[in-house]
C-alpha positions in Angstrom: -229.1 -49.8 -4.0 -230.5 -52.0 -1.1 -231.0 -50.2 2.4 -229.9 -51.6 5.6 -231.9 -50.3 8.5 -228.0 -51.2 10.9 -226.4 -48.3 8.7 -227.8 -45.1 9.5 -226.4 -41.4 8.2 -226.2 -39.4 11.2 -228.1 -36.2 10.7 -226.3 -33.8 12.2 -222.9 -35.3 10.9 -223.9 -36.6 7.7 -221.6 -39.8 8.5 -222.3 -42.9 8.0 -222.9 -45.3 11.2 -223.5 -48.6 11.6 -225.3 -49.9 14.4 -223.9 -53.3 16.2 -225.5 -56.3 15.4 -228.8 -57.3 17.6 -228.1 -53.8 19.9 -230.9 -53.2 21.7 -230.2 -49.2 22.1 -228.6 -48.9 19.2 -230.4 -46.2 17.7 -230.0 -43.8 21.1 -226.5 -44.6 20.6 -226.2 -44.0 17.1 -227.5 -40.6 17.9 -224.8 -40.3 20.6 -222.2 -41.1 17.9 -223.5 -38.2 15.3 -223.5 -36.3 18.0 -219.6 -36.6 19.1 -219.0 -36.5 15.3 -220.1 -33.2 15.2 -218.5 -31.9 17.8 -220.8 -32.5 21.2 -219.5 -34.4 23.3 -223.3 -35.0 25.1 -226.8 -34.8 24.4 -226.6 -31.4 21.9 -228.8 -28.9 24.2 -232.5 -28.4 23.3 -232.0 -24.3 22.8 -229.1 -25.0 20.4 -231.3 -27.5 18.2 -233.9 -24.5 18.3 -231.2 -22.1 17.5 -230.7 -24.2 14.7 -233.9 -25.2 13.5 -234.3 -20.9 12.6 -231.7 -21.4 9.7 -232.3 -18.6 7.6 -234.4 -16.7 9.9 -231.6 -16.6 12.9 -229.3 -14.3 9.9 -233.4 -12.1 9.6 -233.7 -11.9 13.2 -230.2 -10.4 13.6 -230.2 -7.9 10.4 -233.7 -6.6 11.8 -232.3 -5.7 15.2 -228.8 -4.2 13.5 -231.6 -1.7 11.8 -233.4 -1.3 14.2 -229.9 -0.2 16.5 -228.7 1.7 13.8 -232.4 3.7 13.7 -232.0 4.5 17.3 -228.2 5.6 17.5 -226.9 6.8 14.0 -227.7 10.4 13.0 -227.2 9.1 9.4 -229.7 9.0 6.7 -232.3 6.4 6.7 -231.0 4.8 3.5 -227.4 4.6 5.4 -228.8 3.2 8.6 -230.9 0.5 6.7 -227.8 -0.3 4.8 -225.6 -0.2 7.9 -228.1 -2.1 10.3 -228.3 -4.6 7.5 -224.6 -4.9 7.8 -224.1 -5.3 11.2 -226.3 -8.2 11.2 -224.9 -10.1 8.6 -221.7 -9.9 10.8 -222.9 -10.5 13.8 -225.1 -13.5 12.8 -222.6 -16.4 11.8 -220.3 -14.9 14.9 -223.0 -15.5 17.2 -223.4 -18.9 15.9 -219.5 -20.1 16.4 -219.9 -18.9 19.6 -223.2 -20.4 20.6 -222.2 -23.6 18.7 -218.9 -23.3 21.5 -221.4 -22.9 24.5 -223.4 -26.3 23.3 -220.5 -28.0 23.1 -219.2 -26.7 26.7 -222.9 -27.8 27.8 -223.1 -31.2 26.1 -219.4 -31.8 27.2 -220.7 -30.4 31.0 -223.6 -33.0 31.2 -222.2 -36.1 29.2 -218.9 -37.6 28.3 -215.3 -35.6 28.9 -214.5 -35.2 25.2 -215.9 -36.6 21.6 -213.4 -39.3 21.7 -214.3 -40.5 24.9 -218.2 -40.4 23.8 -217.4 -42.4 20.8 -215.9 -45.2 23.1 -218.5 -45.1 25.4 -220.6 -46.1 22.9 -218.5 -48.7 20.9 -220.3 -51.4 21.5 -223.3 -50.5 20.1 -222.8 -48.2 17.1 -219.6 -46.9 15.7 -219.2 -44.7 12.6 -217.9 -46.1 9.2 -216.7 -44.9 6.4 -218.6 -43.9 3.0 -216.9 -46.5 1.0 -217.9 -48.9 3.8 -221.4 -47.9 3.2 -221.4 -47.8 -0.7 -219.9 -51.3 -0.6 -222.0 -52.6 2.0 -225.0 -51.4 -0.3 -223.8 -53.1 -3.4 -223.3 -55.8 -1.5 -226.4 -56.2 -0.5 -228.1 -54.9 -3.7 -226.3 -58.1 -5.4 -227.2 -60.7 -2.5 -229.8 -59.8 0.1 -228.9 -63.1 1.4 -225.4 -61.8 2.7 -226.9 -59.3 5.1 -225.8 -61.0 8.2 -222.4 -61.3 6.9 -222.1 -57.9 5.2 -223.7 -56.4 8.7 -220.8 -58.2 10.7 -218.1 -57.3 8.4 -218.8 -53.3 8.2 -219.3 -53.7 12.4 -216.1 -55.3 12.6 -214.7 -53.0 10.0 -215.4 -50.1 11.9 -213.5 -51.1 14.9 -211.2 -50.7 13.0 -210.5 -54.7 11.4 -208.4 -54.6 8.6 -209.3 -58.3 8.1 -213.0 -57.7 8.3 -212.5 -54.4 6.1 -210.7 -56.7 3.2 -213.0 -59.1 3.5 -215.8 -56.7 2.7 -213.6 -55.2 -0.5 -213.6 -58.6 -1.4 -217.3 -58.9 -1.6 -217.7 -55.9 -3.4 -215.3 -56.4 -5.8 -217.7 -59.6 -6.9 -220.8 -57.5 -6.5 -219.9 -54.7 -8.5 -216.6 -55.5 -10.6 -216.8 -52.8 -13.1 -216.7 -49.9 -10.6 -214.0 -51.8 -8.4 -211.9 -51.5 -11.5 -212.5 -48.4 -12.5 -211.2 -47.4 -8.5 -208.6 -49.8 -9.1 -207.2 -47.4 -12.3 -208.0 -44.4 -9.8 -205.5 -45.7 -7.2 -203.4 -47.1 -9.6 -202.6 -43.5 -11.2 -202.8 -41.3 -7.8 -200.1 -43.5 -6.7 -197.9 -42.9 -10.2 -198.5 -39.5 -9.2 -197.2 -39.2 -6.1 -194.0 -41.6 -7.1 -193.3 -39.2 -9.9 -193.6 -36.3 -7.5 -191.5 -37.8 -5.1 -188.9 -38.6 -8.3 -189.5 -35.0 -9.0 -188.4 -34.0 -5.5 -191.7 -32.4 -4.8 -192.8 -34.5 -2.3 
């Protein structure tokens, strides 16, 4: 499937965005975007993204100081105060986290916009995220007619606004592109939707 450097997945968010057409900052923005997606309503603080960056190591680090606590303080026997210092961190670890995670967010929020929504508008006019069908029929799009870029770049913009015109418009284009998996979602739809009416006939919905 063809790439489009104007639709980027956000790393921290793993959503799709697509960057406005001939933006100048729009890759400090798109970063600004996965950034409010996940939660941070500013820039995400450098000693969270180092926090982060431990992974595995930050649940290590934690486990070794719950033994090491439970060495100092519990009378117990060593295999109990391994096994209990090894417990204690595998609590404390992903707690830690939520509430470190909560103390970026107070800190991004603290030097940048008042909440995620308002980050997201701030931003609007030079990324904006989409959604992953967008970005799947965007791709097909393009993988069919590299030709259409400028088009298929305006369309998923515009899309993403949201534009129900511009978002039919692109359905439209994909269904050419790529007809056998547009009918296959067609069938898809086309059966969810039975299912709900015969729920709703059912008097379970």
């Amino acid at each position: 499937m063809a790439e489009a450097s104007w639709l980027v997945t956000g790393s921290r968010s793993g959503r799709p965005i697509v960057l406005a057409p001939g933006g100048a900052e729009a890759s400090a923005a798109a970063a600004r975007v996965d950034a409010a997606l996940d939660g941070f309503a500013g820039p995400v603080p450098g000693w969270f993204r180092a926090v982060e960056r431990t992974r595995a190591g930050w649940f290590v680090l934690w486990m070794a100081l719950g033994v090491v606590l439970t060495l100092l303080t519990s009378p117990a026997t060593l295999a109990w105060q391994i096994a209990s210092g090894l417990t204690i961190g595998l609590v404390v670890a992903p707690v830690s986290l939520v509430l470190l995670r909560l103390l970026a967010r107070a800190q991004a929020r603290a030097r940048g916009a008042s909440s995620t929504d308002q980050a997201l508008r701030d931003v609007a006019g030079l990324a904006r995220p989409t959604t992953p069908d967008a970005a799947r029929q965007a791709a097909a799009v393009l993988a069919s007619d590299p030709r259409s870029e400028p088009r298929v770049h305006d369309l998923v913009w515009r899309a993403a606004k949201p534009d129900a015109g511009a978002r039919k418009e692109l359905e439209a284009l994909w269904e050419k592109a790529d007809p056998t998996t547009a009918a296959v979602q067609r069938r898809q739809l086309a059966q969810l939707q039975a299912d709900v009416d015969q729920l709703k006939a059912d008097g379970k919905a």
